[in-house]
C-alpha positions, 0 to 999 in steps of 0.5 A, spaced: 500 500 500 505 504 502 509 503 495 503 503 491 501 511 494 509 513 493 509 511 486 503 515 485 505 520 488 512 520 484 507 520 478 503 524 479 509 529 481 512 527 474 505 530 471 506 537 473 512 537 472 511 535 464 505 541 464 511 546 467 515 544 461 510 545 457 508 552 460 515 553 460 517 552 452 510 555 451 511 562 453 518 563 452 516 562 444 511 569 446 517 572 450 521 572 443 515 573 439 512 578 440 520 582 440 523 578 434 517 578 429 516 585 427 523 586 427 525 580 423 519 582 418 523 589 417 529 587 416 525 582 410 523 589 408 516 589 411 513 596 412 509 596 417 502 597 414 505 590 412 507 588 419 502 591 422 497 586 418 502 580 419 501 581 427 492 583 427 491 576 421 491 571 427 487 574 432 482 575 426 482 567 424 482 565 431 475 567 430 474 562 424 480 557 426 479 556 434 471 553 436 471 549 430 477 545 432 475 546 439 469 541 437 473 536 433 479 536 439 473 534 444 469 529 439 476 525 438 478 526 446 485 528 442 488 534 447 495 532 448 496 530 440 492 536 438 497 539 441 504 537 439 500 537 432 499 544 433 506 546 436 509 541 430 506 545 424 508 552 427 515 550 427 515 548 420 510 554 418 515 558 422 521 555 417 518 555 411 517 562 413 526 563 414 527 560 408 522 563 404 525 569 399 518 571 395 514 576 400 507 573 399 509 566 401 513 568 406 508 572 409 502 567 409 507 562 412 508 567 418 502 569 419 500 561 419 505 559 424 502 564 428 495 562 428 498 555 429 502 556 434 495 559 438 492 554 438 496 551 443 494 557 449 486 553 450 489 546 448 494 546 453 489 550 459 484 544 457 488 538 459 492 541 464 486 544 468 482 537 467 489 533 469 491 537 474 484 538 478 484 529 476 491 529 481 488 534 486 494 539 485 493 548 482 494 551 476 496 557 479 503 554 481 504 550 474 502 556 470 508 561 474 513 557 470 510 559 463 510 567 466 518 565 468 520 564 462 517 570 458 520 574 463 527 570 462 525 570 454 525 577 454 531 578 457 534 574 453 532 576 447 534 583 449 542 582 450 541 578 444 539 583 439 546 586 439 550 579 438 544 576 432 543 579 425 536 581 424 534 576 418 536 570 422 531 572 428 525 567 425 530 561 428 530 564 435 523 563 434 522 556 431 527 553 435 523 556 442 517 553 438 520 546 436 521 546 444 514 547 445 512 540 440 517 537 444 514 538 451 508 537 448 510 531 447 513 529 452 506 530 457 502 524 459 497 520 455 490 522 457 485 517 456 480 518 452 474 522 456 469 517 459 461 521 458 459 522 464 451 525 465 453 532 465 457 532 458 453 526 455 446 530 455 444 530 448 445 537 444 447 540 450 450 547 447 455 550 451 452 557 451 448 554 456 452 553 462 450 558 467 453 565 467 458 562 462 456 568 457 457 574 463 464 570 466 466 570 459 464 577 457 468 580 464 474 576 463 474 579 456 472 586 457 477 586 464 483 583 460 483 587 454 483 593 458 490 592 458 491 596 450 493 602 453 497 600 458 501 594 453 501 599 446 503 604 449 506 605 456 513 605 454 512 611 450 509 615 454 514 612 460 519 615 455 516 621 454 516 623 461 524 622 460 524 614 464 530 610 461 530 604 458 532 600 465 527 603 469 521 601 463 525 594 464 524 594 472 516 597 471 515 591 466 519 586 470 515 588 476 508 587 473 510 580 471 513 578 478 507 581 482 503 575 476 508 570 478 507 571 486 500 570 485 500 564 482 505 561 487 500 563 492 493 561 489 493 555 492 493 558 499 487 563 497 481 563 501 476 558 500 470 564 500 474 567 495 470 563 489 472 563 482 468 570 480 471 574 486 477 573 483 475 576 477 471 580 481 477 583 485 481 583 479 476 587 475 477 593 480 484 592 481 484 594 474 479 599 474 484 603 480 490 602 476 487 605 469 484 610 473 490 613 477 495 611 470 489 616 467 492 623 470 500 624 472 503 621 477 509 620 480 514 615 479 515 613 485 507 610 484 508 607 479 511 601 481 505 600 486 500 601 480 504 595 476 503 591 482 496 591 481 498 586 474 498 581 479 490 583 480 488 586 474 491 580 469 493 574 475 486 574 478 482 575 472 485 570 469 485 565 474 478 566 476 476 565 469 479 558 468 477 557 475 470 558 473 471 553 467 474 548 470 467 548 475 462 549 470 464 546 464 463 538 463 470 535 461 468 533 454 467 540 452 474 543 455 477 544 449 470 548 446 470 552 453 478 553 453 477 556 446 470 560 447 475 564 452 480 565 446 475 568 441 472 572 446 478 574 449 482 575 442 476 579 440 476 583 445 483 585 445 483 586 437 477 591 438 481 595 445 487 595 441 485 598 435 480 603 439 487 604 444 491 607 438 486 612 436 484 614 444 492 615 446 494 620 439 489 624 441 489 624 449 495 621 451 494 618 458 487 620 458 486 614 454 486 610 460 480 613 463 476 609 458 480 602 460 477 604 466 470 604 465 472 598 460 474 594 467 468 597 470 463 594 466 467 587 466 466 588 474 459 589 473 458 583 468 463 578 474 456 581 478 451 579 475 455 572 472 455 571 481 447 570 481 448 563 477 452 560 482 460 558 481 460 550 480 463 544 484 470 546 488 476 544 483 483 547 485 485 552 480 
């Protein structure tokens, strides 16, 4: 018996560690990425009309791409292949991209690969909330390794602008994506998901869970009231006659207040429930967007990045929290995809409105990220009424 708990428990141990990996490789691809790309595109000769479509296309064909191959993942009870598939294919979309000289080609192979690769984020969430919720173990504290090696990545990526040539980025990138494949990889088996009464119910939609719509509309309107602060907090930053290492440090901080929630998101209160969170996260963010809207000091700026932890960390964990209670195991992926869609959706609009608010008020262009976040709170609120689900460890 005592051996018999101690191999399950080494398995288990193995399983989180494997989704830590994962994770890992997953979001050192966007810590290179997001940096890496642009630049590579323009030393290929790519204005940035041209970059700028390169960079939107994904988040417009998520909306086409994401629910149908949610469905087909969670009719074949293929998570973990779906996901070394999606992250393989990006990594040959992504060389095929290097090697390319014809503009077009190789710009269609960009934004494939990019579109691929996102594939990944609801596939990834799906098995491991399901995975992990199975073992008795949080999301929170395996999830923080995916914001470590973004932090890492941009580090990274940083000190070696100077040292790799700009047409050679895209291999940065393929070989962090190529990771990502081999850690999909190496996750374990899932076996393919038994109906049970919630999931077997005939023609059951998944719009209609209870307060699935209003969850899905707060997570989205709070998460995508960031536009402002991820286009265009560094120019105004330097604006104001902030050096790059004090604009690095601010931005390094907002990661580690997000890191240091997941760590602890195991020992949160049992009262507070997954639509608290998103709750307490939506006024994080409403606070935040409202002081960064007027001129503040310096010395309250790191203060306001520390909201990061509530503002994306709580919002984002109370979303997922909510799923994994609410949403019956056969329809992970769909559920996992939903988020993406909405969120996808929400952060195109904000961005594209951040653009026109921010050349025209400045930091002024806060205020609207505020009430953005105040009508995320409000639809947390009414998506309370419908109760928050069985308890499962997020």
């Amino acid at each position: 018996m005592v051996l018999a708990r101690a191999e399950s428990s080494n398995t288990h141990t193995r399983f989180v560690r494997a989704i830590a990996l994962f994770y890992a490789a997953q979001f050192a691809v966007i810590g290179v990425q997001a940096p890496f790309l642009p630049i590579w595109l323009d030393a290929r000769g790519f204005d940035a009309g041209s970059i700028g479509l390169a960079l939107a296309a994904p988040m417009a064909l998520r909306v086409l791409i994401v629910p149908p191959a949610m469905r087909l993942v969670d009719r074949l009870a293929v998570t973990r292949i779906a996901i070394v598939a999606a992250a393989g294919l990006a990594a040959l979309s992504y060389a095929l991209a290097g090697s390319m000289t014809a503009r077009g080609p190789l710009l269609a192979a960009a934004i494939a690969a990019m579109t691929l690769f996102a594939l990944t984020f609801p596939l990834g969430d799906a098995y491991a909330l399901r995975g992990l919720a199975e073992r008795g173990r949080a999301y929170g504290p395996v999830r923080l390794w995916g914001s470590v090696a973004f932090m890492a990545a941009n580090i990274a990526g940083g000190l070696s602008l100077g040292v790799i040539a700009a047409d050679h980025l895209i291999w940065i990138i393929f070989g962090t994506v190529t990771a990502t494949a081999v850690a999909g990889a190496m996750l374990a088996p899932g076996a393919r998901d038994l109906a049970d009464g919630a999931g077997q119910a005939a023609g059951q939609l998944l719009w209609r869970i209870p307060g699935l719509s209003a969850t899905l509309a707060a997570a989205a309107l709070v998460q995508a009231s960031h536009a402002v602060v991820y286009g265009f907090a560094s120019i105004d930053w330097s604006a104001k006659g902030y050096g790059g290492t004090t604009i690095g440090a601010l931005w390094a901080l907002g990661v580690v207040a997000e890191i240091v929630l997941f760590a602890l998101s195991a020992r949160l209160p049992g009262w507070l429930a997954p639509l608290g969170l998103v709750a307490l996260g939506a006024c994080g963010a409403v606070i935040r967007w409202t002081i960064m809207a007027f001129d503040q000091p310096l010395a309250l700026l790191p203060f306001l990045q520390l909201l990061h932890a509530l503002s994306f960390g709580a919002t984002h964990l109370g979303t997922l929290q909510f799923i994994a209670r609410a949403a019956p195991a056969r329809m992970a992926a769909r559920a996992q995809g939903a988020i993406s869609v909405a969120l996808g959706l929400a952060m195109a609009l904000a961005i594209a409105l951040s653009g026109l608010l921010f050349a025209r008020f400045g930091s002024l262009a806060y205020a609207a990220m505020a009430l953005m976040a105040l009508a995320g709170l409000a639809c947390a609120l009414a998506a309370r009424r419908f109760g928050e689900g069985p308890q499962v460890g997020v």
